[in-house]
VEXDREN-2710 file (C-alpha; in Angstrom, 1 decimal):
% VEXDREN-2710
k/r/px/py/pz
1/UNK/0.0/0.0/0.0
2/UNK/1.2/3.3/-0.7
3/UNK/0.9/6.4/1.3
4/UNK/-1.5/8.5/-0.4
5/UNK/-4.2/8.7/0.9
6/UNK/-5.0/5.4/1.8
7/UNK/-3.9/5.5/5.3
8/UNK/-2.4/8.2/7.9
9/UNK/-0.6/8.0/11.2
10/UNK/3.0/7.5/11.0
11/UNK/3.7/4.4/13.9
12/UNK/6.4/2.9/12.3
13/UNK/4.5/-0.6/14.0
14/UNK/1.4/0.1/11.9
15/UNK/2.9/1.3/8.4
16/UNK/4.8/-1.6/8.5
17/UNK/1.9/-4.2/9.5
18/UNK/0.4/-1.9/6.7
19/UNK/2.7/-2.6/3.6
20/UNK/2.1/-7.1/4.4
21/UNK/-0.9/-6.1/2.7
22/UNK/0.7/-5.2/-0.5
23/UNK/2.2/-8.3/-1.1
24/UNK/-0.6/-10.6/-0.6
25/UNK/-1.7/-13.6/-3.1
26/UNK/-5.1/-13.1/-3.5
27/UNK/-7.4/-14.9/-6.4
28/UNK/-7.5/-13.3/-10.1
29/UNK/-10.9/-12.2/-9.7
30/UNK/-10.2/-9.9/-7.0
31/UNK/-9.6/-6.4/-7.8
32/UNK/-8.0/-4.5/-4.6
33/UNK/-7.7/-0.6/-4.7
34/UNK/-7.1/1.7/-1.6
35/UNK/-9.2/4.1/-0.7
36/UNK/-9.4/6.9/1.8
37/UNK/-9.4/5.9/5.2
38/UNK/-11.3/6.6/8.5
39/UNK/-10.0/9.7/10.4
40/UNK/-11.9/9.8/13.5
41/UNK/-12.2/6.3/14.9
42/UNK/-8.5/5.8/15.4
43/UNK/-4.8/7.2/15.3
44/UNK/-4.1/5.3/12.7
45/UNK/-6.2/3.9/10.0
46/UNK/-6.3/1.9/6.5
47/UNK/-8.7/1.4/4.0
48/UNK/-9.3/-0.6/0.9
49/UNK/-12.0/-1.7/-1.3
50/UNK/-12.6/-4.7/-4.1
51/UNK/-14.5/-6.3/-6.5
52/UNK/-15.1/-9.3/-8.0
53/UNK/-14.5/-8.9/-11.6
54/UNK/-17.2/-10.8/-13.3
55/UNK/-16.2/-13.6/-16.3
56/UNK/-15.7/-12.6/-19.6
57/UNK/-19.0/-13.6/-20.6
58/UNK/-20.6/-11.1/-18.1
59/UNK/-18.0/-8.3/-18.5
60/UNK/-20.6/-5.9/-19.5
61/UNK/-22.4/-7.2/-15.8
62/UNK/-22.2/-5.7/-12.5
63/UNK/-19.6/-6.9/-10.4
64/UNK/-21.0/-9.9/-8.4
65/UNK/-19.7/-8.4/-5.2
66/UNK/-17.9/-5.8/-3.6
67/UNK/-16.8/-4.3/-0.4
68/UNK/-14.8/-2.5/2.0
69/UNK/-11.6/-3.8/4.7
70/UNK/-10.6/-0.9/7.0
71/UNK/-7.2/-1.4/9.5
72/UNK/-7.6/0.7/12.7
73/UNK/-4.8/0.7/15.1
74/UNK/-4.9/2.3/18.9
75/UNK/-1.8/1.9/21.0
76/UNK/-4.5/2.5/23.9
77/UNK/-6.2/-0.1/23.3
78/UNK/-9.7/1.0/23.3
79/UNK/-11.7/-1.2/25.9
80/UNK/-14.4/-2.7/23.0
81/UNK/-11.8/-4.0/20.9
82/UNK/-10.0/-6.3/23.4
83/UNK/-6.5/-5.1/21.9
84/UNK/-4.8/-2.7/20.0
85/UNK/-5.9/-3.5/16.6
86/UNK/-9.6/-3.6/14.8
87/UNK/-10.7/-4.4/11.5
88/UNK/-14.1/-3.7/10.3
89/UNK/-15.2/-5.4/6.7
90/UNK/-18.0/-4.6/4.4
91/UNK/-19.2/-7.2/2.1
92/UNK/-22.6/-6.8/-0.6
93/UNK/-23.2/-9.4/-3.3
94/UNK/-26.6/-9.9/-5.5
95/UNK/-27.8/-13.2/-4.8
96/UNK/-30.3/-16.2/-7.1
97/UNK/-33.9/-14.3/-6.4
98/UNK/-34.9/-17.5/-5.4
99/UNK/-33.0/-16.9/-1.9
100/UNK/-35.2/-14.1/-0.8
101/UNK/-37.1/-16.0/1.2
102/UNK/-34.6/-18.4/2.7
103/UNK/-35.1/-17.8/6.7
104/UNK/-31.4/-19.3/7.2
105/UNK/-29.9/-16.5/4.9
106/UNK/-28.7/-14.7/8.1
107/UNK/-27.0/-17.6/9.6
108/UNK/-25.2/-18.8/6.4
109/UNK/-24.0/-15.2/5.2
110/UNK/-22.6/-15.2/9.0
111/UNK/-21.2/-18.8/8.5
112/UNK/-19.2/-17.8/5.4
113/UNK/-17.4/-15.3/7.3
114/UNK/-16.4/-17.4/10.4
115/UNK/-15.7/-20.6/8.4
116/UNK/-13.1/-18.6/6.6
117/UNK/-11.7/-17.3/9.6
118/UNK/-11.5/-20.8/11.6
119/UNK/-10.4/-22.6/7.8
120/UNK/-7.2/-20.0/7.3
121/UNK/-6.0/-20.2/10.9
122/UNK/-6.0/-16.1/11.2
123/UNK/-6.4/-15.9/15.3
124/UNK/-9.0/-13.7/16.4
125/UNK/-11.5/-12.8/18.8
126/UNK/-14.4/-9.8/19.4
127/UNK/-15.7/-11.1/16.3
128/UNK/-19.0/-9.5/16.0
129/UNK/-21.3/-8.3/13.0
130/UNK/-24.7/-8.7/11.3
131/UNK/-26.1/-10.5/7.8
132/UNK/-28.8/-8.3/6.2
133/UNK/-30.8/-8.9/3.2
134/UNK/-32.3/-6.6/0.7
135/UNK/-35.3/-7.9/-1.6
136/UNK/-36.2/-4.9/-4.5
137/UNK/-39.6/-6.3/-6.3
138/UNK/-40.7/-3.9/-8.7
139/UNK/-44.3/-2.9/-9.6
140/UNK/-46.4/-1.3/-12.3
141/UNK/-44.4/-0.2/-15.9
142/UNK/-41.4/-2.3/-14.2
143/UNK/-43.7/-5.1/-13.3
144/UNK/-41.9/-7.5/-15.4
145/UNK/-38.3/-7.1/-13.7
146/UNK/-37.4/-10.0/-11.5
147/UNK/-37.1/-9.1/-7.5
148/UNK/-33.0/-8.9/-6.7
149/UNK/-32.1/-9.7/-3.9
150/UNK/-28.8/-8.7/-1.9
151/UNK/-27.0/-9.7/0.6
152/UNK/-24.7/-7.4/3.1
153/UNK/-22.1/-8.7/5.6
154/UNK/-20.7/-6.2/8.3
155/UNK/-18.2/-7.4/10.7
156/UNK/-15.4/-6.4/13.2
157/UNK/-12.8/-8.2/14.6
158/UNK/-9.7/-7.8/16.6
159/UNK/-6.8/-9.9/15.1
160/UNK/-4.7/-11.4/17.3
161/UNK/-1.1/-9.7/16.7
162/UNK/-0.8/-7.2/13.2
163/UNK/-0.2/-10.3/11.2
164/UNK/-2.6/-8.3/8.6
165/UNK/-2.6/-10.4/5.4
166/UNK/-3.9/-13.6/6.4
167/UNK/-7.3/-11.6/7.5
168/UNK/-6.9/-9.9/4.5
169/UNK/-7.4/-12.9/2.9
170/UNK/-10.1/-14.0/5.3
171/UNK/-12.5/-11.2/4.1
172/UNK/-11.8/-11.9/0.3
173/UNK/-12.8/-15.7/0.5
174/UNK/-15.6/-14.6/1.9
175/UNK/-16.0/-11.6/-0.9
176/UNK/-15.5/-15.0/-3.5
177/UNK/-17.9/-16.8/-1.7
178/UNK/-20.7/-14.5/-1.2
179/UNK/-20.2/-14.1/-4.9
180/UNK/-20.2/-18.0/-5.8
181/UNK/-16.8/-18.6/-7.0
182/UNK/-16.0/-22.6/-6.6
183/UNK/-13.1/-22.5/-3.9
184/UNK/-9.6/-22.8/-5.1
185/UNK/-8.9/-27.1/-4.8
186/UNK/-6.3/-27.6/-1.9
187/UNK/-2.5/-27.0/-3.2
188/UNK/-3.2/-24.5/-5.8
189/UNK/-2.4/-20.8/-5.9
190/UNK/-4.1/-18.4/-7.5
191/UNK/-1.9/-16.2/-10.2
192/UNK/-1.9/-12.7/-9.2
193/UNK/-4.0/-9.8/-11.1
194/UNK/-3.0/-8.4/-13.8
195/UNK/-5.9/-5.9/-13.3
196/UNK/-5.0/-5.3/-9.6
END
C-alpha cells in the first residue's frame, strides 16, 4: 500500500503491518484498490476496497460483489476492541432471487465469514457483526423485472497480533464466496492480477 491517501498516522509498527498487505496472493478475480481511510475512529487507519470482476462472458455485468476492509490501530487499546488493533469489513453481493425468502440466509451469510476465519488459521477474537438482506420487487411499468435480492455482511474483529494479510485474505474468501466462485482445490495458488 502506498501512502496517499489510503492510510495516515505515522507508527512505524502500523505502516509496517500496513505494507504485508501489499504483497498478498489473492485470487485473479479480486480487484483490490485503496481508498481513503477513517480519520476519527483511530490514530491510525487503512482502508481498501474490491470487487469481483465478473467472467468474460458477463464483462458488461455488475460486479457480483464488492466491499470495504478498514485497518484501525490504537496503541491505547480501546476497551471494545480487546487489543490494539480492529478491522471492520463490508461485504454486498446480489444473490439467485430464489434466496429471498430463505429464513437461514442470516445464519449462512454469518457462517461464510467465520468458516473462513476458523479454515485459514487467522487468530482472532471480538468477532461480531450482522447478515442483512435486501429484496427490490418492482411494480407497475417495471412489473416485469425480476425481484433482486442482496446480501450485506458487516463485521469487526480484533486480530490477534498485526499479522494483517492472512485476515486480508479472510475477508476476500468470503468476498468470493458470497459471490459464488467454486473455492480454489487444496494446493493451488491463485496467479496474481493483472488488473490489480
Amino acid at each position: 500500500m502506498t501512502s496517499r491517501g489510503a492510510h495516515r498516522g505515522t507508527s512505524i509498527e502500523f505502516v509496517e503491518a500496513v505494507a504485508g498487505l501489499a504483497r498478498v496472493r489473492l485470487r485473479p478475480e479480486v480487484v483490490i484498490t485503496e481508498i481513503p481511510a477513517p480519520q476519527r475512529i483511530a490514530p491510525h487507519s487503512a482502508a481498501l476496497s474490491a470487487e469481483i470482476i465478473p467472467t468474460l462472458a458477463e464483462e458488461d455485468a455488475e460486479p457480483p460483489a464488492s466491499g470495504r476492509f478498514i485497518i484501525l490501530h490504537d496503541p491505547s487499546a480501546p476497551e471494545a476492541w480487546e487489543g490494539t488493533w480492529r478491522i471492520v469489513s463490508f461485504t454486498r453481493a446480489v444473490l439467485e432471487p430464489e434466496l429471498a425468502g430463505d429464513p437461514l440466509l442470516g445464519e449462512v451469510g454469518w457462517s461464510w465469514l467465520t468458516d473462513s476465519l476458523h479454515s485459514s488459521g487467522a487468530a482472532h477474537h471480538a468477532l461480531g457483526g450482522t447478515v442483512t438482506r435486501v429484496v427490490s420487487e418492482s411494480f407497475g411499468a417495471l412489473g416485469d423485472t425480476e425481484p433482486s435480492v442482496e446480501m450485506e455482511v458487516r463485521a469487526s474483529w480484533t486480530p490477534d497480533g498485526d499479522d494483517l494479510p492472512e485476515h486480508l485474505r479472510v475477508w476476500t474468501d468470503l468476498m468470493c464466496t458470497v459471490a459464488g466462485l467454486p473455492p480454489l482445490p487444496e494446493g493451488v495458488t491463485a496467479l496474481p492480477s493483472t488488473r490489480r
